[in-house]
C-alpha positions as CSV (number, residue, x, y, z in Angstrom):
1,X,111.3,104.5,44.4
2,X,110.1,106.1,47.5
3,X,109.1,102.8,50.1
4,X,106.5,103.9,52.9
5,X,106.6,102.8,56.2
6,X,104.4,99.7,57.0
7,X,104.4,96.5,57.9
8,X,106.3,95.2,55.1
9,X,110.2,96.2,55.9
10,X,112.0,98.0,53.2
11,X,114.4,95.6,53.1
12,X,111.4,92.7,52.4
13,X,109.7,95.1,49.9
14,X,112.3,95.9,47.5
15,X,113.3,91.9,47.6
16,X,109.4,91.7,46.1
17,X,110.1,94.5,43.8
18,X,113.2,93.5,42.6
19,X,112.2,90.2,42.2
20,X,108.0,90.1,41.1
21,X,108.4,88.7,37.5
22,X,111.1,85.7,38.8
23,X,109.3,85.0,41.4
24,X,105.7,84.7,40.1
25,X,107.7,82.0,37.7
26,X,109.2,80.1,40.3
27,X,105.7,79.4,42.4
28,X,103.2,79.8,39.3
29,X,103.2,76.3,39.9
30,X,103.2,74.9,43.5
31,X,100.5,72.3,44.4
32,X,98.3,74.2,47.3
33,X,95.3,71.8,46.4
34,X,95.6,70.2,49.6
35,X,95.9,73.0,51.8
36,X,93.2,74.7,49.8
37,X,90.5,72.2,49.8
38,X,90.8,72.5,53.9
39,X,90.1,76.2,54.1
40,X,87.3,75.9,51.8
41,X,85.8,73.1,53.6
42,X,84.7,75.2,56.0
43,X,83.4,78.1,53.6
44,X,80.3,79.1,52.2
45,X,80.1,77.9,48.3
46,X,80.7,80.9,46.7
47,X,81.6,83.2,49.6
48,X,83.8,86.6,49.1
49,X,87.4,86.2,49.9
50,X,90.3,88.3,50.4
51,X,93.7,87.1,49.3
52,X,96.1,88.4,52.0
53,X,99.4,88.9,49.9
54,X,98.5,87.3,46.9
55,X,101.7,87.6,45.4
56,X,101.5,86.1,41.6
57,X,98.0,85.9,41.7
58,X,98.4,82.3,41.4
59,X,96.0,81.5,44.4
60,X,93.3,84.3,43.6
61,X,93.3,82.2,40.3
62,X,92.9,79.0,41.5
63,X,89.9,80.0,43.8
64,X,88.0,82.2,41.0
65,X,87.9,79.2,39.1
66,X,86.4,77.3,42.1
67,X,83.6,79.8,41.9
68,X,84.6,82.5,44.3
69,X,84.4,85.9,44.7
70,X,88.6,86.8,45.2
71,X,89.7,90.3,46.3
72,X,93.6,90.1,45.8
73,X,96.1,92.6,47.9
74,X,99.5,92.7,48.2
75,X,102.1,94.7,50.0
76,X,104.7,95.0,47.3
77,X,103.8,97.3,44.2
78,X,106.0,95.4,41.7
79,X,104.0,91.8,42.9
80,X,101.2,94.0,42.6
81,X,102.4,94.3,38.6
82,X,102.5,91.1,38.2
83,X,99.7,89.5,39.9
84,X,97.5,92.4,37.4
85,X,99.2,91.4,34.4
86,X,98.5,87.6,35.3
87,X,94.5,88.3,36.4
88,X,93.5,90.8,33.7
89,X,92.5,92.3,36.8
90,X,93.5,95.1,38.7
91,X,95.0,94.3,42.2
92,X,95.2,96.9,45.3
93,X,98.3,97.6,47.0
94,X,98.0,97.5,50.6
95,X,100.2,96.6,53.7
96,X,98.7,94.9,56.3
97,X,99.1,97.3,58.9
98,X,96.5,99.8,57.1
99,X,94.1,97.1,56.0
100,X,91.2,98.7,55.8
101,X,87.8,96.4,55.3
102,X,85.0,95.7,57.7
103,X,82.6,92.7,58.0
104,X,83.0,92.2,54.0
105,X,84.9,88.9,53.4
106,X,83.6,85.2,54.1
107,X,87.2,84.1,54.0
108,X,90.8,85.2,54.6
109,X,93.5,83.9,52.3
110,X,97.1,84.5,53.8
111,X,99.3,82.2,52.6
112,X,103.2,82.5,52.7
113,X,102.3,86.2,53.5
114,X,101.6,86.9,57.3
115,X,105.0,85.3,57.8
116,X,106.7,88.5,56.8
117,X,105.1,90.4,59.9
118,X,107.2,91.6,62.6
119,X,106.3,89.4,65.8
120,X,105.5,92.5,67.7
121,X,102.9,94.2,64.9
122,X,101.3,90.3,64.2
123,X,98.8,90.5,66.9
124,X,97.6,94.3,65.6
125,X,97.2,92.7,62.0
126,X,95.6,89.5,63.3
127,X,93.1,91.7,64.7
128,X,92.6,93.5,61.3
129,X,91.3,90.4,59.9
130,X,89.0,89.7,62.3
131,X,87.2,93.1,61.8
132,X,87.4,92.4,57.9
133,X,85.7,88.8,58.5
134,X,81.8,88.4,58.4
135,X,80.6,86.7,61.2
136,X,81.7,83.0,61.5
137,X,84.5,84.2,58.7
138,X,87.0,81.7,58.1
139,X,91.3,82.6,58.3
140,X,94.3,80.4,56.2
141,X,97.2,81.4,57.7
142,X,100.6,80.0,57.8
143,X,104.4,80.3,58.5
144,X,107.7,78.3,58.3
145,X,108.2,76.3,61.6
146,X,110.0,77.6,64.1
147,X,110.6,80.1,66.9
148,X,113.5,82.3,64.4
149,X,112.7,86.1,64.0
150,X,114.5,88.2,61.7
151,X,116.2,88.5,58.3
152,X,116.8,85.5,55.6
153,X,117.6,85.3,52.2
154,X,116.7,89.1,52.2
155,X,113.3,89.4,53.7
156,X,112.2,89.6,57.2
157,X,110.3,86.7,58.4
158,X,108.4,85.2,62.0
159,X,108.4,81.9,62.8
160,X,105.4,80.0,64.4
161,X,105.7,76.9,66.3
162,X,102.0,75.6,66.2
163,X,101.3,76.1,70.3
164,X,102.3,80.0,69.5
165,X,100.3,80.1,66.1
166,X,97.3,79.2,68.3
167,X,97.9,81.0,70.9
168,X,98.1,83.9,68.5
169,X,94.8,83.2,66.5
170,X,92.8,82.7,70.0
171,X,94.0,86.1,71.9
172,X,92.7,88.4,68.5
173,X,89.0,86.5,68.6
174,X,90.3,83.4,65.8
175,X,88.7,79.9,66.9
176,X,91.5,77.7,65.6
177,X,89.3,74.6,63.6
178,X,92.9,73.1,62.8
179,X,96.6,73.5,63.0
180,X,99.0,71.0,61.4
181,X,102.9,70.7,60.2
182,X,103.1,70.0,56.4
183,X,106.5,69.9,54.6
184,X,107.1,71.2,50.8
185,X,108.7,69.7,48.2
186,X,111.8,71.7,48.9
187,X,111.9,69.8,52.5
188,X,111.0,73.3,54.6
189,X,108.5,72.6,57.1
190,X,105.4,75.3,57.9
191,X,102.6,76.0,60.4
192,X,99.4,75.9,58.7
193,X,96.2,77.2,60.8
194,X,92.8,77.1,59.4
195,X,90.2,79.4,62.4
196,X,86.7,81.2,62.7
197,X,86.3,84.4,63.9
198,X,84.2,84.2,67.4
């Protein structure tokens, strides 16, 4: 398989090849309900929304059957599989770095997904979002805690503390609405941001 330059490292996009059908099974299940319901608060009933790595299709799922119109993307051709064969839908294979919409969603859904950006190419791809927001469009994004850069477990992944998550969001045009340390199950803690484009 020939892997093209993008955002996603090779190293990061053959671990999501290799890997689509074990790990749609292992996070199939996980409880976002929480996190969800905050994002959505500040959406439009009903509002288009892009689901930034979507991975399994677990969340494009969830937020269909809330009523939404869900766009799902994803980096990695073999989640891309997957997340098709769980939606009866067809999803798009896109990295980041060439996403490519303008002023067409109400909502951005990145979760677990902008954490595999390079530090240096996240404020480019922040500032893709924005364009593909509607005016007053609303951003999920979030990332482990933590300042690390760099390869684990076998995919790259950037850190946020949530001072440089902010920081981040407000010099690309995001209004952070609310930032806040959760922890998982698994006892990893993250950096969740909900913001409005300006």
């Amino acid at each position: 398989m020939t892997l093209r330059c993008g955002v996603m490292d090779p190293e990061t996009r053959a671990y999501y090849d290799g890997n689509s059908r074990g790990y749609s099974d292992s996070t199939m299940g996980n409880d976002l309900s929480d996190t969800m319901s905050r994002f959505l608060g500040h959406m439009r009933q009903g509002g288009r929304i892009l689901d930034l790595g979507c991975g399994s299709g677990r969340d494009t799922k969830t937020l269909m059957s809330k009523g939404y119109d869900v766009v799902p993307v994803d980096g990695s051709e073999g989640m891309c599989r997957v997340a098709s064969e769980n939606l009866g839908m067809p999803v798009r294979r896109l990295d980041f770095s060439d996403l490519d919409y303008v002023k067409e969603f109400d909502g951005v859904w990145a979760c677990a997904s902008l954490l595999h950006v390079p530090s240096a190419e996240l404020p480019r791809t922040i500032m893709l979002i924005h364009r593909s927001l509607r005016s007053d469009g609303v951003l999920f994004a979030n990332f482990k805690e933590g300042v690390y850069g760099g390869m684990r477990d076998g995919r790259h992944y950037t850190d946020m503390t949530e001072g440089r998550l902010a920081e981040l969001l407000e010099s690309k045009g995001m209004v952070p609405i609310e930032i806040w340390t959760s922890v998982d199950p698994r006892g990893v803690r993250w950096t969740n941001s909900v913001s409005r484009k300006a």
